[in-house]
N, C-alpha and C positions, 0 to 999 in steps of 0.2 A: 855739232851734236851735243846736245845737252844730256851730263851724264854727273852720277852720284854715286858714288862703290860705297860698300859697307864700310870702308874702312873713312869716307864722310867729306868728299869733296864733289863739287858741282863745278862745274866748266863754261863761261861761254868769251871766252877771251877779252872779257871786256879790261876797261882800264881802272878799276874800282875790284877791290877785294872786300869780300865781309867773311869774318871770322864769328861764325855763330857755335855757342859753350853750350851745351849741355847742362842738364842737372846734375844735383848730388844723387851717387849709385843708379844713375842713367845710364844713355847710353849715343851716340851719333845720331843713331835711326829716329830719336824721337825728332831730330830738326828737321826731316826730311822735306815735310810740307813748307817750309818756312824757305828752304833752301832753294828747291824746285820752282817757286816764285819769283823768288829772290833772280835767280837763271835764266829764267824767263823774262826779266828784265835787262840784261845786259850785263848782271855782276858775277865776277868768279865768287864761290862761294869756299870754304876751306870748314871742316867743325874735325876737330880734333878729340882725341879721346882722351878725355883728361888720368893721369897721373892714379893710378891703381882702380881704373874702371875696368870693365868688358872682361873681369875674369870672376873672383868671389869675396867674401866679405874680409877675408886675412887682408887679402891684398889693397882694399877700402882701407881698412883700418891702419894698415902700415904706412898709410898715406895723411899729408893734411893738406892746407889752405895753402900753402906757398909752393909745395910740390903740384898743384893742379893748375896756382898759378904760372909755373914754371912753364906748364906743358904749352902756355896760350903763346908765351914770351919766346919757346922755340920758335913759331909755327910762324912767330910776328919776323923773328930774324933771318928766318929762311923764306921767308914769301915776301916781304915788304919791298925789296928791291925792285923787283919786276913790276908794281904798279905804281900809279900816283898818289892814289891812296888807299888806305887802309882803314874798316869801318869795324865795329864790334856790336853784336847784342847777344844775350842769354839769357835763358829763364834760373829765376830765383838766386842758387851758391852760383849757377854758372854765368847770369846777370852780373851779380857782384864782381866776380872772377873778371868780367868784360872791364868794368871800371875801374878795378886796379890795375889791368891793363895799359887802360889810358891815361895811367898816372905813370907809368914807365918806360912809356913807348909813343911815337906819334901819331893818335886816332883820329879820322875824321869826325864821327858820330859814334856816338854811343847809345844803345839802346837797350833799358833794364826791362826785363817783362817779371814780374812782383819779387819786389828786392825782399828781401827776407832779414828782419834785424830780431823780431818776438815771433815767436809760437804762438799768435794771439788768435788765429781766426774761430770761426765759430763752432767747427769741428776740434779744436782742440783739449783737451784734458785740462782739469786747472793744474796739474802739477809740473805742466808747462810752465809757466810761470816763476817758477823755482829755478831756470835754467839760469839766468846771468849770476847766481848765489853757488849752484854746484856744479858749473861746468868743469871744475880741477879736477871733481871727485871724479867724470866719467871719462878722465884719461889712465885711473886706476886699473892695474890687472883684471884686478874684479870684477868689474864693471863695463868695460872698455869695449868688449867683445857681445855686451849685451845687444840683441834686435829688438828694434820698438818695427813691428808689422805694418805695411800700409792698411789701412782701412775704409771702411766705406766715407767718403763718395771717391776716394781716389782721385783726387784733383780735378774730378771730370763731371762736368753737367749732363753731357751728351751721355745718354743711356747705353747708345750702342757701343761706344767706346768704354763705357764702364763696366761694361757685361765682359770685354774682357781682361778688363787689369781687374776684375775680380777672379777670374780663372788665374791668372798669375800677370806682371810686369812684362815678366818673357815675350807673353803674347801680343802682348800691344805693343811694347818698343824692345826690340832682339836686343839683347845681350845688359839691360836692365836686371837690377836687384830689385827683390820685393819687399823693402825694410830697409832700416836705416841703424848703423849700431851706434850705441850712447856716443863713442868717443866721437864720430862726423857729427854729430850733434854739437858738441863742444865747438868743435871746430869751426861749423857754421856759424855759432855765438861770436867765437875771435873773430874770423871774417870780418864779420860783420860790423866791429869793432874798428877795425882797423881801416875798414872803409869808410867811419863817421870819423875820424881822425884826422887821412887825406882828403877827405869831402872838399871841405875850403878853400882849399889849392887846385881844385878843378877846373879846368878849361876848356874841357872838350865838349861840345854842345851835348846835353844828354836828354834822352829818352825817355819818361817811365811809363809802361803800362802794366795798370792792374785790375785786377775785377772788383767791384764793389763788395759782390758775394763770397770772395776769398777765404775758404776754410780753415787754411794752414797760416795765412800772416792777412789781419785786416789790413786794409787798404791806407792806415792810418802810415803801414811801414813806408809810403810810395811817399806819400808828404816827407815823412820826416827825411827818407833822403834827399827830396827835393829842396827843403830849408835846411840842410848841411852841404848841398852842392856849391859851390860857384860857378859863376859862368852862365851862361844860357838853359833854362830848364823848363821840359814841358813833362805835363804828365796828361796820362791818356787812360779816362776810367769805363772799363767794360762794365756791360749791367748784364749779359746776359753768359757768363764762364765763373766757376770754379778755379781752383790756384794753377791748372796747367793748360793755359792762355795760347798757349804757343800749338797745340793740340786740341782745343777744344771747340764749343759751340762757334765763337767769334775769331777763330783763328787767322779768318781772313781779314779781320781789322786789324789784326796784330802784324800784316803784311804790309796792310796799309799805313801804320804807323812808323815799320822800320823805314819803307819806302818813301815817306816824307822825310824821315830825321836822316836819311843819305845824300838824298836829293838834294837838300837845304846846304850840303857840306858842300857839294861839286860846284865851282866855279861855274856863270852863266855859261861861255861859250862850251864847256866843257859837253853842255848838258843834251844841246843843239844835235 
């Protein structure tokens, strides 16, 4: 029986794990359709709750990029024995989050759904912009605890799913926040950083899909990690999603794309 608990794991005894991340101030439920696919093909699936989720924003904020890393690195130490292999994809911080994964841990595939390095897309403020110049400032007392609100289109092209992450996050993926405070902003920025760093030392075959229309990070961010990666790199561009791909109008590509960059990883007989 194919089965998923809130608390974010899928079943079907296969020999192949995937560890799908979450976004930043998400929540497990948002991979549900990703995961339910995924199980439906023969792979156990695992999505953990990263490192000061699934409660409220102190607990966000008391948190950063190495602590959510941390959370994947458990989940890798405690599950990895039991299969052959072990595969990673996440949307955006929790994409990122997958790929330094696979720079400390042995990953078959990697799979980014819209890596996030700028603020650039077309829904965002120019004072985005300003982010890689004051990210110090919004680890400040001051500061730090500020909410920037989601706002319209909410990552989502599909109307009907927008109608209700406009009523609140909560609604559309349980135990989601509806904002995001200055200081995971910074943090996203470091991330992200640090993931252009180890790019080059990459080996694990990797992933990217992103949408062309991408509000929150143009499409430009999926290149550039693709020409900092080493190793094998495909990228995969949606024409018809907004930034959360994994949920959205084409979600089923985005199924279709992990289920290739897995596939690709299993040895032929494996696959039989």
């Amino acid at each position: 029986m194919n089965m998923m608990s809130a608390e974010g794991r899928a079943s079907s005894s296969g020999r192949d794990l995937v560890i799908l991340v979450h976004g930043l101030t998400g929540a497990p439920g948002e991979m549900r359709y990703i995961a339910k696919k995924l199980t439906l093909q023969g792979f156990d699936v695992e999505v953990p709750m990263l490192a000061g989720h699934g409660k409220g924003y102190p607990e966000v904020i008391a948190t950063g990029w190495r602590d959510w890393l941390d959370s994947l690195v458990r989940v890798y130490d405690e599950k990895a024995r039991d299969y052959d292999r072990v595969h990673v994809a996440g949307i955006c911080v929790g994409g990122l989050l997958g790929f330094m994964l696979a720079q400390v841990r042995p990953i078959a595939s990697c799979t980014v759904y819209a890596p996030l390095f700028a603020f650039d897309g077309w829904a965002m403020r120019a004072h985005y912009a300003l982010v890689p110049y004051t990210w110090p400032l919004m680890h400040l007392p001051i500061a730090r605890s500020h909410i920037v609100k989601e706002s319209h289109p909410f990552g989502l092209k599909d109307e009907r799913l927008r109608e209700l992450a406009a009523t609140s996050q909560e609604a559309l993926i349980p135990g989601a926040l509806d904002g995001m405070p200055y200081k995971s902003i910074a943090d996203t920025y470091c991330l992200g950083q640090a993931v252009l760093k180890v790019a080059p030392r990459n080996r694990t075959p990797l992933t990217i899909v992103h949408a062309r229309d991408d509000e929150v990070c143009n499409l430009s961010n999926a290149y550039r990690l693709r020409a900092a990666a080493g190793g094998q790199v495909r990228v995969v561009v949606l024409e018809d999603s907004y930034h959360m791909i994994h949920v959205d109008q084409e979600r089923g590509k985005v199924v279709a794309a992990t289920l290739d960059a897995i596939r690709a990883a299993i040895p032929e007989p494996a696959r039989a």
